[in-house]
C-alpha positions as a Markdown table, in Angstrom:
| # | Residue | x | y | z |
|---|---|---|---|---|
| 1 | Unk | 110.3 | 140.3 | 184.2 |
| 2 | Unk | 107.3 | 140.1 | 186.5 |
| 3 | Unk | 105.3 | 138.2 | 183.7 |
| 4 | Unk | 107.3 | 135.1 | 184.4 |
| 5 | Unk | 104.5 | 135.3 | 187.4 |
| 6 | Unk | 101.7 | 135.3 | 185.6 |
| 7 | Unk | 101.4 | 131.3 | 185.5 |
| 8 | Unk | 102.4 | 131.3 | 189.3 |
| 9 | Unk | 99.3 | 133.7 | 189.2 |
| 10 | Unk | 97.0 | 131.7 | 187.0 |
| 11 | Unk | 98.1 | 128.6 | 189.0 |
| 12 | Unk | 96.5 | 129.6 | 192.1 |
| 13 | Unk | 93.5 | 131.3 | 190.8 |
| 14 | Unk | 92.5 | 128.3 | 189.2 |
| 15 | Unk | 92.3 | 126.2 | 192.3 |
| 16 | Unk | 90.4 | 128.7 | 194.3 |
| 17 | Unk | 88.3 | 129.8 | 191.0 |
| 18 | Unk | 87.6 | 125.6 | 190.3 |
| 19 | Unk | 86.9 | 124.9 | 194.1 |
| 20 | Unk | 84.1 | 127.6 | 194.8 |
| 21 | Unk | 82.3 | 128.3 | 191.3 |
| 22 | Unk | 83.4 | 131.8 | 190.4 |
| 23 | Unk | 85.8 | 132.5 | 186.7 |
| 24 | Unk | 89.0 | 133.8 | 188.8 |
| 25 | Unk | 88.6 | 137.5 | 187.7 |
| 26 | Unk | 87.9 | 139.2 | 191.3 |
| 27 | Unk | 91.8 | 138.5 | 191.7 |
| 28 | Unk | 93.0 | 138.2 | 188.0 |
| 29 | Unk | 91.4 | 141.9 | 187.2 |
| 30 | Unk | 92.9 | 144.0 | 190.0 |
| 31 | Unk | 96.3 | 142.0 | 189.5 |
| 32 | Unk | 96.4 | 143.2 | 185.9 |
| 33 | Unk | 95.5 | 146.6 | 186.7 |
| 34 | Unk | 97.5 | 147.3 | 189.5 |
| 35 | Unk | 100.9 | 145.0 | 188.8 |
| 36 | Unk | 100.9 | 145.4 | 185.2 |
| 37 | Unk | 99.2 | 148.6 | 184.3 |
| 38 | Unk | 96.3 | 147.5 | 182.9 |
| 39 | Unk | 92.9 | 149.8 | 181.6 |
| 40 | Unk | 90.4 | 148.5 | 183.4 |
| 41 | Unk | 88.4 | 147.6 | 180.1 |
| 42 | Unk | 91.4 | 145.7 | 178.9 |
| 43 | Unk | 92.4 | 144.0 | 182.5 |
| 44 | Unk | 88.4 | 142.7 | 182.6 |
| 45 | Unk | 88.9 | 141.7 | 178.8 |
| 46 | Unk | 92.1 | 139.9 | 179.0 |
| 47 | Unk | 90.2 | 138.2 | 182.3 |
| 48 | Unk | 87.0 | 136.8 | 180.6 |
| 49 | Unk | 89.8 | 135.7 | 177.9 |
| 50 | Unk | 91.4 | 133.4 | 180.5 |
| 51 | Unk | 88.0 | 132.4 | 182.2 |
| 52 | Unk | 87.1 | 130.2 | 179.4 |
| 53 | Unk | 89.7 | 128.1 | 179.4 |
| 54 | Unk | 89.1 | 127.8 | 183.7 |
| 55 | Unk | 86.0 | 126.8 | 182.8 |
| 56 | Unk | 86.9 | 124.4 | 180.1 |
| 57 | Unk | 89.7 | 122.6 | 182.5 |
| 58 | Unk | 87.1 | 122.3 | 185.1 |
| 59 | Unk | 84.3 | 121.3 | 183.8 |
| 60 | Unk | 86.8 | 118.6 | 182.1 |
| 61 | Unk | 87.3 | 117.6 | 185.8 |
| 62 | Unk | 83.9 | 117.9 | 187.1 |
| 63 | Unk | 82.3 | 116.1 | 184.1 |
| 64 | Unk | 84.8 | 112.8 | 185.3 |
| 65 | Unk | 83.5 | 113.2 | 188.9 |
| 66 | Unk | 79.7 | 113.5 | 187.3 |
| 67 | Unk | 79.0 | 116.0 | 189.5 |
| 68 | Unk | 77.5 | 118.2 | 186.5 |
| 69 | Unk | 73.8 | 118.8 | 186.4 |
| 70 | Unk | 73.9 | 119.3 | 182.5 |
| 71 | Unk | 69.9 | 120.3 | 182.2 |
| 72 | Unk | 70.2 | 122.7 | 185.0 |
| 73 | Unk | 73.3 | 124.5 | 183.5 |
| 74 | Unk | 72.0 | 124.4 | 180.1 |
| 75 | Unk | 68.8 | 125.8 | 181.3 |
| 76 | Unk | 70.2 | 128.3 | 183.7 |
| 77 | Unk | 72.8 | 129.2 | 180.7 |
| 78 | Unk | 70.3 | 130.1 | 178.0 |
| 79 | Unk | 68.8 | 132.8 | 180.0 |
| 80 | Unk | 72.4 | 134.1 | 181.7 |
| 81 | Unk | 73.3 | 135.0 | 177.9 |
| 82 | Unk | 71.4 | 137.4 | 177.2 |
| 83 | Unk | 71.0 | 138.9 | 180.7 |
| 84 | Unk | 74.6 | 139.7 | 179.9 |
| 85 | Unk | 73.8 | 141.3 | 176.4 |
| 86 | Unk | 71.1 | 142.9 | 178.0 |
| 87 | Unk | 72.8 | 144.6 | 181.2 |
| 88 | Unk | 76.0 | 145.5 | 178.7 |
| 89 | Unk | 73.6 | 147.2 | 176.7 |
| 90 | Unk | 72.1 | 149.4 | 179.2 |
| 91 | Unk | 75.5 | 150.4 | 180.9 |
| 92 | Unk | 75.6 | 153.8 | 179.4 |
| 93 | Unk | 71.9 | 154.6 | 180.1 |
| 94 | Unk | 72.2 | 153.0 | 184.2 |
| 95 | Unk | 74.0 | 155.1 | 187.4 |
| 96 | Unk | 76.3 | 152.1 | 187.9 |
| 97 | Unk | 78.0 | 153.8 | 191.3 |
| 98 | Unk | 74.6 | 153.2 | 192.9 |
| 99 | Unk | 73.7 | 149.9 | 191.7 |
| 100 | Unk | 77.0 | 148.8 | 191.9 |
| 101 | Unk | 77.1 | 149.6 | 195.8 |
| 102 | Unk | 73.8 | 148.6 | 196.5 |
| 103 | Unk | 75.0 | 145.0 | 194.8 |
| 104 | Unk | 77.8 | 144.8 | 196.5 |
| 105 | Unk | 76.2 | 145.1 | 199.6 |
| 106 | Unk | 73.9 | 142.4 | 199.0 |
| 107 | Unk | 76.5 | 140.3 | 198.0 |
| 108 | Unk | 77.9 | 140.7 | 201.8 |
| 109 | Unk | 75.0 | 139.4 | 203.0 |
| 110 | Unk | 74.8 | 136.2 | 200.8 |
| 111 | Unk | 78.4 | 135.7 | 201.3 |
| 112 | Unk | 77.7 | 135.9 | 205.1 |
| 113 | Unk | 74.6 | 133.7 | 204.8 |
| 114 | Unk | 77.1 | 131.5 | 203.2 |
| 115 | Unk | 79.7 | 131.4 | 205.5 |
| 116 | Unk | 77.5 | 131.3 | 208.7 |
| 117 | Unk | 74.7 | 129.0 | 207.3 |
| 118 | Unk | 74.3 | 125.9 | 209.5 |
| 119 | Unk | 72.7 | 124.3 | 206.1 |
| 120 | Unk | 71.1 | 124.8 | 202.8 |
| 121 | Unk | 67.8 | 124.0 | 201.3 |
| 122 | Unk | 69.7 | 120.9 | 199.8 |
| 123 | Unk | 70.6 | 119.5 | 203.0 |
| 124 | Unk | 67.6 | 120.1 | 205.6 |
| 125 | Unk | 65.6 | 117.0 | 206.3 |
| 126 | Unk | 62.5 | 118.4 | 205.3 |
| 127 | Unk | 62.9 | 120.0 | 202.1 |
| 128 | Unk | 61.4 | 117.0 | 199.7 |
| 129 | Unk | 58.2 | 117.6 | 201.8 |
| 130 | Unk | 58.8 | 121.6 | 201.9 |
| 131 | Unk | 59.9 | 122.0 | 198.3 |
| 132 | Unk | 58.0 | 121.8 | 195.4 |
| 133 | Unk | 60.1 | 121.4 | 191.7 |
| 134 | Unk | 61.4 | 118.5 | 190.0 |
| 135 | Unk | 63.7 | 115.8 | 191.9 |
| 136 | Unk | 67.2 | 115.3 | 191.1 |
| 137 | Unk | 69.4 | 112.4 | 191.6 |
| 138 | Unk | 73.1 | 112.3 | 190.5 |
| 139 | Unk | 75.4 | 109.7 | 191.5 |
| 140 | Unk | 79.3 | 110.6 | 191.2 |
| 141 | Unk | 81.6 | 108.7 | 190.0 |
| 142 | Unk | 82.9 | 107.9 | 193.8 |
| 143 | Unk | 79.5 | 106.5 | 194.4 |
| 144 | Unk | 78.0 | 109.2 | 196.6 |
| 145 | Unk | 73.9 | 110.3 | 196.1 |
| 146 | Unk | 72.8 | 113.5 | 195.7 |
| 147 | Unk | 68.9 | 113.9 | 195.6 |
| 148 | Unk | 67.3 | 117.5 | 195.7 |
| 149 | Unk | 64.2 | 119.7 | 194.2 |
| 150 | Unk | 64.9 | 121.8 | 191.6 |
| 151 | Unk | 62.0 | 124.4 | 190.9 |
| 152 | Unk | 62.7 | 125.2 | 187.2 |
| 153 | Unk | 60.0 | 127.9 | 187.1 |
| 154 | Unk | 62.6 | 129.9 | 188.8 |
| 155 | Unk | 65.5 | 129.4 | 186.1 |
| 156 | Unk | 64.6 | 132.0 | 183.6 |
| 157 | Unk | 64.4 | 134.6 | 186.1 |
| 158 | Unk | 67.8 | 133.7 | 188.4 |
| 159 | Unk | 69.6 | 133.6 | 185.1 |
| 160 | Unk | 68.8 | 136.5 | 183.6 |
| 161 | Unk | 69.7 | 138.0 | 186.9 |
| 162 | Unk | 73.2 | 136.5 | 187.3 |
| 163 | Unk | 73.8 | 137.7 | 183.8 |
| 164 | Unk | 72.5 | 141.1 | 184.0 |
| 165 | Unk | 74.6 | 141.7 | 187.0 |
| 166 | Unk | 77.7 | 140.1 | 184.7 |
| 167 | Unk | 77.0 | 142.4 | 181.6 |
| 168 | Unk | 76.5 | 145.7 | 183.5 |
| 169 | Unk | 78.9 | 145.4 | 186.2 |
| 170 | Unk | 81.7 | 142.9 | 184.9 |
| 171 | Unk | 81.3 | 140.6 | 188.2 |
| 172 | Unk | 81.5 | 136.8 | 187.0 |
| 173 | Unk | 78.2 | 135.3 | 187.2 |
| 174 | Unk | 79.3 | 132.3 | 189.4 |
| 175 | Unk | 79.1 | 135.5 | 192.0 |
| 176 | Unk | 75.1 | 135.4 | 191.4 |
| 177 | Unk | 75.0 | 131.3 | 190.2 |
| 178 | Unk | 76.4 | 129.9 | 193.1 |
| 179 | Unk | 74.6 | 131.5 | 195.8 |
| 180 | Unk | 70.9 | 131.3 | 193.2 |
| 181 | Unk | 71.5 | 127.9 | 193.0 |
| 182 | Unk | 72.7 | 126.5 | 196.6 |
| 183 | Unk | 70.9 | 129.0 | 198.4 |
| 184 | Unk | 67.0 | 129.7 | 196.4 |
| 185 | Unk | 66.9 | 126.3 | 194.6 |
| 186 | Unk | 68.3 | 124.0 | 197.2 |
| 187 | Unk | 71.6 | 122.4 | 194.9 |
| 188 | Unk | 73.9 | 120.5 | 196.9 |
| 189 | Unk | 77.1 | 122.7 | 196.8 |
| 190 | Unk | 79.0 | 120.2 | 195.3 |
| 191 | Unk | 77.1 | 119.7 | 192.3 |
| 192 | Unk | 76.4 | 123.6 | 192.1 |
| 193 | Unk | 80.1 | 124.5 | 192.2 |
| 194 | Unk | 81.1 | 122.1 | 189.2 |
| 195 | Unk | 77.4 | 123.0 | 187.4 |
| 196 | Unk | 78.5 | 126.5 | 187.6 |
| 197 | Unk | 82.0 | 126.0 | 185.7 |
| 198 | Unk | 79.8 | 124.3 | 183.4 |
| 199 | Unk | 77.7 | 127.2 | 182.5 |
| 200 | Unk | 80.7 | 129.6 | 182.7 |
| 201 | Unk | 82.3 | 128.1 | 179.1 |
| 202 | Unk | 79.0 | 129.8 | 177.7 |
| 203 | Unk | 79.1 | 133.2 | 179.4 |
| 204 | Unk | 82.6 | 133.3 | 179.1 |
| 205 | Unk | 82.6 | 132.7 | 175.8 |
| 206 | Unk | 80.1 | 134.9 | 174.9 |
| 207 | Unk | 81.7 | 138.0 | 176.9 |
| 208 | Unk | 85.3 | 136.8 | 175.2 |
| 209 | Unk | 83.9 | 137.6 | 171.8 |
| 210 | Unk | 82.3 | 141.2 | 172.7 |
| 211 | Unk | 85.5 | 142.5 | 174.4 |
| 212 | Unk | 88.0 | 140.5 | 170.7 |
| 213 | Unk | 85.6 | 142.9 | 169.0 |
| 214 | Unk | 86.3 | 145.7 | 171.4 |
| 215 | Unk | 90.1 | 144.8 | 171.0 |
| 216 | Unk | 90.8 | 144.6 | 174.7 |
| 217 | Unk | 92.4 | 141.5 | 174.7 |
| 218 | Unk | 96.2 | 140.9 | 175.2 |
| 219 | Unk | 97.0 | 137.6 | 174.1 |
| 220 | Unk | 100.5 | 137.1 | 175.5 |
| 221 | Unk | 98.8 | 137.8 | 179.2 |
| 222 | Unk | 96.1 | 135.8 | 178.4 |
| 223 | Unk | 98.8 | 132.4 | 177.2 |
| 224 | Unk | 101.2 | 133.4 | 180.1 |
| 225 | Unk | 97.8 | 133.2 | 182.6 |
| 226 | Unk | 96.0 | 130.2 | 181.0 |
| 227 | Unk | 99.7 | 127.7 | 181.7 |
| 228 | Unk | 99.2 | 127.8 | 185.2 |
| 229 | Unk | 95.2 | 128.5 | 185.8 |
| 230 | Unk | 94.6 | 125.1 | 183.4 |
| 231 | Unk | 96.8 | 123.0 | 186.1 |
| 232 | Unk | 95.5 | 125.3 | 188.9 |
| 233 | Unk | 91.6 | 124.5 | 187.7 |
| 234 | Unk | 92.4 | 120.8 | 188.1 |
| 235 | Unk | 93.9 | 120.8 | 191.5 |
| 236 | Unk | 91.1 | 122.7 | 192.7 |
| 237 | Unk | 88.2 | 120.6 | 191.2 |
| 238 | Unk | 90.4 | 117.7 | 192.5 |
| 239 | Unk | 90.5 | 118.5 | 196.3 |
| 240 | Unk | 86.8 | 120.1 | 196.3 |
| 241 | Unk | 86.0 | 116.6 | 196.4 |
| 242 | Unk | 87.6 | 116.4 | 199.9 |
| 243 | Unk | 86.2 | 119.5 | 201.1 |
| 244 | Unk | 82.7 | 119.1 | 203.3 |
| 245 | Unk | 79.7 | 120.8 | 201.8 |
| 246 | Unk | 79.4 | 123.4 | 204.6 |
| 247 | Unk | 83.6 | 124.1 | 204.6 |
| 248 | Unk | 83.1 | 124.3 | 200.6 |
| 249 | Unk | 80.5 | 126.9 | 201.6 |
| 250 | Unk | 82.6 | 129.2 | 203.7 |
| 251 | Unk | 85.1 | 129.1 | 201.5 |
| 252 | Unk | 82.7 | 131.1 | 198.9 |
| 253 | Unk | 81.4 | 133.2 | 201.5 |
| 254 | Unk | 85.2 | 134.4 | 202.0 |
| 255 | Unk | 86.0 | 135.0 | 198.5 |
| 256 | Unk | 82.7 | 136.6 | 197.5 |
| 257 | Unk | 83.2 | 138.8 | 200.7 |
| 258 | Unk | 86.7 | 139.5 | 198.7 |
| 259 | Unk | 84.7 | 140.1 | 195.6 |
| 260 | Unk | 81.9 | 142.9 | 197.6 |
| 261 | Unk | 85.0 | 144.9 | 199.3 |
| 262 | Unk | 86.5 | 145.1 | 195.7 |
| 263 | Unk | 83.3 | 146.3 | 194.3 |
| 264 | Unk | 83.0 | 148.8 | 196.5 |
| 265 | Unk | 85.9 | 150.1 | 196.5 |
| 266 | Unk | 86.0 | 150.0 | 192.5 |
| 267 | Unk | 82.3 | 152.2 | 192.3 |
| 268 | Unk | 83.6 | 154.7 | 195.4 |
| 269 | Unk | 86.8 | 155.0 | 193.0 |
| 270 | Unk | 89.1 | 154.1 | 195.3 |
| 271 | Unk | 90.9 | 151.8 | 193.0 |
| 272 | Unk | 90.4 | 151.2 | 189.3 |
């Protein structure tokens, strides 16, 4: 009975998941696990399942607004990979309590430099004379500019990072992306929101394959799930559009702030 929810479920994590960046599986995890009885290895399997088709009906979205910056996600992309192999790999050998608390504590502190943050790098007046890097200039398909600096000696290192984090402690790397991208590069939020969907078909895809091998996939969630978050994706790509860049800011710092309180209370074992 309660999985005729499930697309109610999917529905609204789409449009929050689409609007700020992230895959959906702070809230899709814990729902699994605590609703429906779910290992956690399963729950975060059956979630990364589901993530790539959030990805897919965003980016479908974003790539009709052309607010995509293609290189950057491609380029930020080949190094999340394997920062994701490489941090899954060293899960056994790593004391993920501490780093896991220590993350999520730092992830308070973007999300508040998010949420409080008069501007970013992209939108101070000074930063083509401030910044040094390689300008970008996108024009979307309503017509509106957006010029900034993107320093691509920093790429390799921010996504091996965001992966890492993804791989050894199953946080989406739109977590790491958003923030590395609006806050260290200087990305309009706009265009780092739908850039980040972008390079979440790859990780997601990637992390689907290692948990079908691990056999901790439920297909019948993940179909039930994937009806609603494919609408939900494109209603929330749809009204980010409307959403100011600093608003579209605090609404990540409030769901990443979601996303640090379940961390820690998932490494201090207070929930699965």
């Amino acid at each position: 009975m309660w999985e005729a929810l499930l697309p109610i479920i999917g529905f609204f994590v789409g449009i929050v998941a689409a609007m700020v960046g992230i895959g959906g599986g702070v809230f899709i995890v814990p729902a699994l696990v605590i609703f429906y009885g779910f290992e956690p290895a399963v729950a975060s399997g059956t979630s990364i399942a589901v993530i790539v088709f959030t990805s897919l009906s965003s980016t479908f979205r974003y790539s009709k607004q052309k607010r995509i910056d293609h290189l950057l996600g491609f380029a930020l992309a080949s190094t999340t990979i394997p920062g994701a192999l490489l941090g899954s790999w060293l899960t056994a050998l790593v004391d993920k309590q501490v780093l896991g608390l220590t993350f999520a504590f730092f992830l308070i502190l973007v999300a508040l430099r998010m949420f409080l943050g008069k501007k970013s790098l992209a939108e101070s007046d000074s930063m083509e004379t401030e910044k040094k890097g390689k300008v970008r200039s996108l024009v979307d398909n309503y017509g509106k500019v957006f010029t900034y600096s993107v320093n691509f000696w920093l790429i390799p290192f921010l996504g091996l990072i965001a992966g890492f984090f993804s791989g050894l402690l199953g946080v989406g790397g739109g977590s790491v992306l958003v923030p590395a991208m609006n806050l260290a590069i200087g990305v309009p939020i706009h265009i780092t929101v739908a850039t980040s969907m972008f390079i979440m078909i790859f990780t997601s895809i990637s992390g689907t394959l290692t948990h079908l091998w691990l056999g901790h996939i439920r297909f019948e969630y993940v179909v039930l799930l994937v009806v609603g978050i494919i609408f939900g994706a494109q209603v929330g790509a749809h009204y980010a559009t409307k959403v100011s860049g600093r608003n579209l800011r605090r609404l990540f710092g409030i769901v990443l702030l979601i996303a640090s309180v379940r961390m820690i209370l998932k490494f201090t074992n207070l929930i699965p």
